[in-house]
N, C-alpha and C positions, 0 to 999 in steps of 0.2 A: 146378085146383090152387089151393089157397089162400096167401094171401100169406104171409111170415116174421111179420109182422106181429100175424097172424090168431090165429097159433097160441104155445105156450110152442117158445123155443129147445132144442134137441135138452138142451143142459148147462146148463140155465138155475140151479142151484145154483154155476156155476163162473164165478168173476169175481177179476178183476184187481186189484180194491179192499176193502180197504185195501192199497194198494201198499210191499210191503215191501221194500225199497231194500235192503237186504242180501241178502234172500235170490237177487236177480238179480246173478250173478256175472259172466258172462260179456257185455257190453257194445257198442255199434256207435255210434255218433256223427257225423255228415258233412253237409254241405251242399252238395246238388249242384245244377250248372247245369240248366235247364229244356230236355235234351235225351235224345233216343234213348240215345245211350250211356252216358251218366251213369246211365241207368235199370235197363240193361241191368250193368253194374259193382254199381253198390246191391244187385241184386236178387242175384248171385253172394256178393255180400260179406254180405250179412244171411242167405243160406244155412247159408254158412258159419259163421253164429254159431248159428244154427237145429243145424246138425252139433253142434258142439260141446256143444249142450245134450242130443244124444240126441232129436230130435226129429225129425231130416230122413227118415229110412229108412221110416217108414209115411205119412209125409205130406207126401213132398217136392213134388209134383203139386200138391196143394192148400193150401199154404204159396206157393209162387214163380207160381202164379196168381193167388192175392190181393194177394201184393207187387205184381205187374205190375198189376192193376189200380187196384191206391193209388195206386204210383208214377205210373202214366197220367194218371189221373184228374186227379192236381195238378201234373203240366206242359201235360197239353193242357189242361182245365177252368181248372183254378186262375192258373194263371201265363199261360197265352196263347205259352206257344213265345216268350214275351221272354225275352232273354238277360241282360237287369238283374236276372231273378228266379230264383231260389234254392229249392229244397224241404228241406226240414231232415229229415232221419231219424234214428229213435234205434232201437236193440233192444236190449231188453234179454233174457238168459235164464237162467234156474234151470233147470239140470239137472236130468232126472229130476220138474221140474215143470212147467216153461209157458216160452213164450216171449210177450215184448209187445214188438209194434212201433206205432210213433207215425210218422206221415207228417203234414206241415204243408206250406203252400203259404203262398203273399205275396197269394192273390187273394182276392176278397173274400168269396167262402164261397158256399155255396148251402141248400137246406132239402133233406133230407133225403127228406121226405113229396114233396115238389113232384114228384120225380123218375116218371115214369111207369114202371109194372110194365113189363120186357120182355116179358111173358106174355100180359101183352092182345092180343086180337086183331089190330088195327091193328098193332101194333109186332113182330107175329112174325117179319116178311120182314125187318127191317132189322142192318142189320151193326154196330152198334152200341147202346148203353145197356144192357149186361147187366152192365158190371162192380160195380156194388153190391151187385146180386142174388148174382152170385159171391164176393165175398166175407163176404157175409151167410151163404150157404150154406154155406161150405170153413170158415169160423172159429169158434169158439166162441161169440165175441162180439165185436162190433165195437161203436164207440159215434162219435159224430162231438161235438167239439167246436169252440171259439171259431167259432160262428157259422156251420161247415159248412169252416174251413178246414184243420181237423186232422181224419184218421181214426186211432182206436187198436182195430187187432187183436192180437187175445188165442188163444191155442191153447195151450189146455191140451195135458199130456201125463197128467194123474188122468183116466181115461175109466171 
């Protein structure tokens, strides 16, 4: 199987930018502690804005899998389970168009490329490192910025 990487993304004409701040109506905003339930609260409430845009009901599965892997990602990777630090979420969504959420963490970021394919052989057995893959897979487009410590997924609803 060849990597995301390899190949053109399923919607590689659909992108998030130029970010039009109007046309995202519907909004989420919060900063939460670097815990299970915080995670688990986020990922109901950015659903729910996911609902509101008309997006939830074909892609509920593959939407609140990729949250969960964001969210994870930058409390256990990024923050370290400290309770000083904070994960910032925002989502935005246009109705009937796309929804964008931004995950940021306080930790120092990582590379993106560094991360080993779950796919490799070696790494088949093991119970963990598939969430990038996942949510490279389940999103339209993902992109990582400041330095690997913000991910922003994008899901269209234009298919």
């Amino acid at each position: 199987m060849s990597k995301r990487s390899d190949r053109s993304p399923p919607h590689a004409d659909v992108s998030p930018w130029p970010f039009e701040r109007h046309v995202y109506t519907v909004r989420y905003r919060s900063y939460l502690p670097s815990t299970k339930a915080a995670l688990n609260r986020a990922v109901h409430e950015m659903l729910h804005v996911a609902d509101q845009c008309g997006c939830l009901a074909s892609s509920h599965a593959d939407l609140e899998i990729a949250l969960r892997e964001a969210l994870a990602n930058a409390i256990i990777h990024g923050n370290e389970y400290h309770n000083s630090k904070q994960v910032f979420v925002r989502c935005y969504g246009a109705p009937g168009r796309a929804l964008l959420i931004i995950v940021r963490d306080e930790g120092p970021g990582f590379v993106p490329e560094d991360v080993p394919d779950p796919r490799d052989e070696d790494r088949m057995h093991l119970h963990h490192g598939r969430g990038l893959l996942l949510m490279r897979e389940l999103m339209d487009r993902i992109e990582f910025r400041r330095g690997g410590s913000e991910v922003v997924l994008y899901h269209s609803l234009k298919r």
